[in-house]
C-alpha positions in Angstrom: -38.6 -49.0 -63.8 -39.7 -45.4 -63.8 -38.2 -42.4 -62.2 -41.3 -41.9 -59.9 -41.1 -46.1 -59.0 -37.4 -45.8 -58.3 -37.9 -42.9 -55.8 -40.9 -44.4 -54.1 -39.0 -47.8 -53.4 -35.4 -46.4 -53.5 -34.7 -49.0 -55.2 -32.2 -48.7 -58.8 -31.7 -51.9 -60.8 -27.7 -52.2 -61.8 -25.8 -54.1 -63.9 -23.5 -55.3 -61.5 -20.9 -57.3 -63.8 -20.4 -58.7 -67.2 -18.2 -60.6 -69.3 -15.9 -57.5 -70.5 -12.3 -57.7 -70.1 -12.3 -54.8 -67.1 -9.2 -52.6 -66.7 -7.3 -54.7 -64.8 -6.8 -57.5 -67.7 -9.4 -59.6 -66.3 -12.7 -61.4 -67.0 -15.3 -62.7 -64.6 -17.3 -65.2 -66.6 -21.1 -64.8 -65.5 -20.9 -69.0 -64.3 -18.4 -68.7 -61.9 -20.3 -66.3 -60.2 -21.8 -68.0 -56.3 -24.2 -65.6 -55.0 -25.2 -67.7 -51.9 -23.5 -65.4 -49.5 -24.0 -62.5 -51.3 -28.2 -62.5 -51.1 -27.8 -63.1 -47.3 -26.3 -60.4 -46.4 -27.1 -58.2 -49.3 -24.2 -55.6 -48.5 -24.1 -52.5 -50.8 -21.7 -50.0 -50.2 -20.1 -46.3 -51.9 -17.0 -46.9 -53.0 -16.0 -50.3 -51.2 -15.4 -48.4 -48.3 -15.9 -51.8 -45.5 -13.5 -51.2 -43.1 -13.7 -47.7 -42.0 -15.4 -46.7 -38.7 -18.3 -44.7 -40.3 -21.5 -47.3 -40.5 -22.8 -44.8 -43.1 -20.7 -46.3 -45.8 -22.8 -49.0 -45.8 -25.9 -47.2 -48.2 -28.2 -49.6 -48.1 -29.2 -53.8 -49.4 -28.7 -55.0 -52.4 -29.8 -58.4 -54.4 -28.3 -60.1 -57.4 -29.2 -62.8 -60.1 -27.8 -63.6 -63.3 -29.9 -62.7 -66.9 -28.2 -64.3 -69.4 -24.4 -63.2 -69.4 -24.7 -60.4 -67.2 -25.2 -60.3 -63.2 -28.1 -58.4 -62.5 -29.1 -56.9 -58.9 -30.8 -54.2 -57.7 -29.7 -51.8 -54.5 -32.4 -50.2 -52.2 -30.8 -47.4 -50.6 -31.4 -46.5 -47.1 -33.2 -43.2 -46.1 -32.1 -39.7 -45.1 -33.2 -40.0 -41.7 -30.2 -42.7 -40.8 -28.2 -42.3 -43.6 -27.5 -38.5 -45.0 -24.8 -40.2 -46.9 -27.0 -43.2 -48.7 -29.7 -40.0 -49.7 -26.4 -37.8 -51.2 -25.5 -41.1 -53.2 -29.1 -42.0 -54.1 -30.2 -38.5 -55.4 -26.7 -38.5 -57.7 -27.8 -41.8 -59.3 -31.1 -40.6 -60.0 -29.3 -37.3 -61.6 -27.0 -39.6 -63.6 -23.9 -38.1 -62.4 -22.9 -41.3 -60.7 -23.6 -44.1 -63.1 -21.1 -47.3 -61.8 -21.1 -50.0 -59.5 -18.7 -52.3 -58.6 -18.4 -56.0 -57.4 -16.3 -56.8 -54.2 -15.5 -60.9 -54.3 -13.5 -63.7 -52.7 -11.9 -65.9 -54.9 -12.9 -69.5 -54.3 -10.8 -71.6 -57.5 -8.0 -71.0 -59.6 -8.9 -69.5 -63.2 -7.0 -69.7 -66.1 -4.7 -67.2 -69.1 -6.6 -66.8 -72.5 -5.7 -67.9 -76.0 -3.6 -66.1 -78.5 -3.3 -62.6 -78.0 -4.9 -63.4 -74.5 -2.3 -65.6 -73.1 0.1 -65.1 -70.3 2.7 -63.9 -72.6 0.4 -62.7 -75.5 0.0 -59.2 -76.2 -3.1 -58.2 -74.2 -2.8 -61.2 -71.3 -6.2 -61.7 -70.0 -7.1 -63.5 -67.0 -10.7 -65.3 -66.9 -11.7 -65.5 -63.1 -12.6 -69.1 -61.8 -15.4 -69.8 -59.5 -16.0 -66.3 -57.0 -18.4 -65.8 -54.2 -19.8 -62.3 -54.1 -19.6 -60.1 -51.0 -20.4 -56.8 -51.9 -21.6 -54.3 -54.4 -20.3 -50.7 -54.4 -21.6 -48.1 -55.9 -18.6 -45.8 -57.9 -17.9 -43.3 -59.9 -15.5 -45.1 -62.1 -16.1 -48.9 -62.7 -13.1 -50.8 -63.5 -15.9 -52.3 -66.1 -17.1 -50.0 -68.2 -20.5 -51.6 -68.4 -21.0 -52.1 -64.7 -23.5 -49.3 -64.3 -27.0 -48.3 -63.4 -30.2 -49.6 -65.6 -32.1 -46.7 -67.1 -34.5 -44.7 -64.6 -37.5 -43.1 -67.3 -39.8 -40.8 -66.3 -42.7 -42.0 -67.5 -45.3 -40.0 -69.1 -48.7 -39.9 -68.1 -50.1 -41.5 -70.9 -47.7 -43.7 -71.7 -48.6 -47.8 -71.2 -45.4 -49.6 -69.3 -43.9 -52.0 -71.4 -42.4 -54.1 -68.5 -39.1 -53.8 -70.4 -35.7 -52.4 -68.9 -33.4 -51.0 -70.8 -29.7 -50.3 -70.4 -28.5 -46.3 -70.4 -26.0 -46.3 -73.5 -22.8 -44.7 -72.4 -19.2 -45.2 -71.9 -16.6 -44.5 -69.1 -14.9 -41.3 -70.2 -10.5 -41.3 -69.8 -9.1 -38.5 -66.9 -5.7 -39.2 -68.5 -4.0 -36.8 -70.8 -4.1 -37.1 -74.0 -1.2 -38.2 -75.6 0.5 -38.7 -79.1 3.6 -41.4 -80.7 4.0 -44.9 -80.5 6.5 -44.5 -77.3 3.3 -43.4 -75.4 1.2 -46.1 -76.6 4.2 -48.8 -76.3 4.2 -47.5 -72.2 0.5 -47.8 -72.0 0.1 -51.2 -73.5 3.3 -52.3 -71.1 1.5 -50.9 -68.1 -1.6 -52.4 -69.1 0.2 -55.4 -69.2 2.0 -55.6 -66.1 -1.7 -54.5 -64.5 -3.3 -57.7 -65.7 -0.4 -60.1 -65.1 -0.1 -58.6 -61.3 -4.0 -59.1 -60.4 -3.9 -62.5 -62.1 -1.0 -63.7 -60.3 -2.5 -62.6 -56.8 -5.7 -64.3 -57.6 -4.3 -67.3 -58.5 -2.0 -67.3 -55.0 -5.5 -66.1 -53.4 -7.1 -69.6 -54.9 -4.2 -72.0 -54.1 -4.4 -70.7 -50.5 -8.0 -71.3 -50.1 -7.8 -75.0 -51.8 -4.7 -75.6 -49.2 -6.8 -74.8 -46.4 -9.5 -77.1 -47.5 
């Protein structure tokens, strides 16, 4: 999509989610992923901000699909007229100083630890989501996966033919910690890391034992 496209539709193509161990210690493989909900109600958002009382959080409808093992979707933000909010949002996108989105879901199964280093009590536990129904996408500053972010916007030239190809902007999510120094600091990190993962894993797995108790 070009720049001129994009600002003509409002519409950004995303990639909403991948198979990248995020910063919580968890994967959300792309199969697990039901988007039956999701594309009826097409709910995007800034910053998973649902249940305040200011409709404007709400930018604009979104759409999602899987390519391979990514999910794809697109968000069509609404315009200045209703939304003053949705057009701030929109016009830092297109300026690339917000690049991330992020995937709001229920948990609808029970997932399971990784392998080796990956199990429960390995060192760098990773939990690998079971099945998930989408509810929202939010568009954020800082993605707790680093390659949840917007699709490239080009502006085209004049001359140039389209190639019907999209490609990905090539970038990474930059640290606001300190820097720091020693294997002490490092030992802490890796602990908290750890504790991080093993917390969210343990809540989804209550979340998914609750739901299959109710059914």
């Amino acid at each position: 999509m070009n720049r001129q496209q994009a600002i003509k539709t409002r519409t950004i193509p995303f990639v909403f989610s991948d198979e990248t161990r995020d910063s919580y210690g968890t994967v959300l493989p792309v199969k697990g992923w039901d988007l039956s909900t999701f594309n009826k109600m097409g709910v995007a958002l800034y910053n998973h901000s649902s249940f305040g009382s200011d409709p404007d959080n709400v930018i604009g409808t979104a759409r999602a699909w899987v390519e391979g093992n990514k999910l794809i979707g697109e968000i069509t933000f609404e315009k200045e007229d209703i939304n003053p909010k949705a057009e701030k949002v929109f016009q830092k996108v297109l300026a690339g100083t917000i690049k991330g989105c992020s995937v709001g879901f229920r948990t609808m199964e029970r997932g399971e630890w990784g392998k080796g280093e990956e199990a429960y009590d390995g060192k760098k536990p990773t939990y690998y989501y079971g099945r998930r129904s989408l509810l929202e996408i939010s568009v954020t500053p800082i993605p707790a996966n680093p390659n949840a972010k917007v699709r490239s916007v080009h502006a085209q030239q004049e001359d140039a033919e389209p190639t019907g190809e999209m490609e990905y902007l090539v970038g990474e999510v930059r640290s606001f910690d300190p820097d720091t120094e020693g294997d002490e600091e490092e030992q802490r990190q890796a602990e908290a890391e750890k504790e991080s993962a093993l917390l969210r894993a343990n809540v989804a797995m209550a979340q998914a034992d609750a739901l299959m108790a109710m059914s």
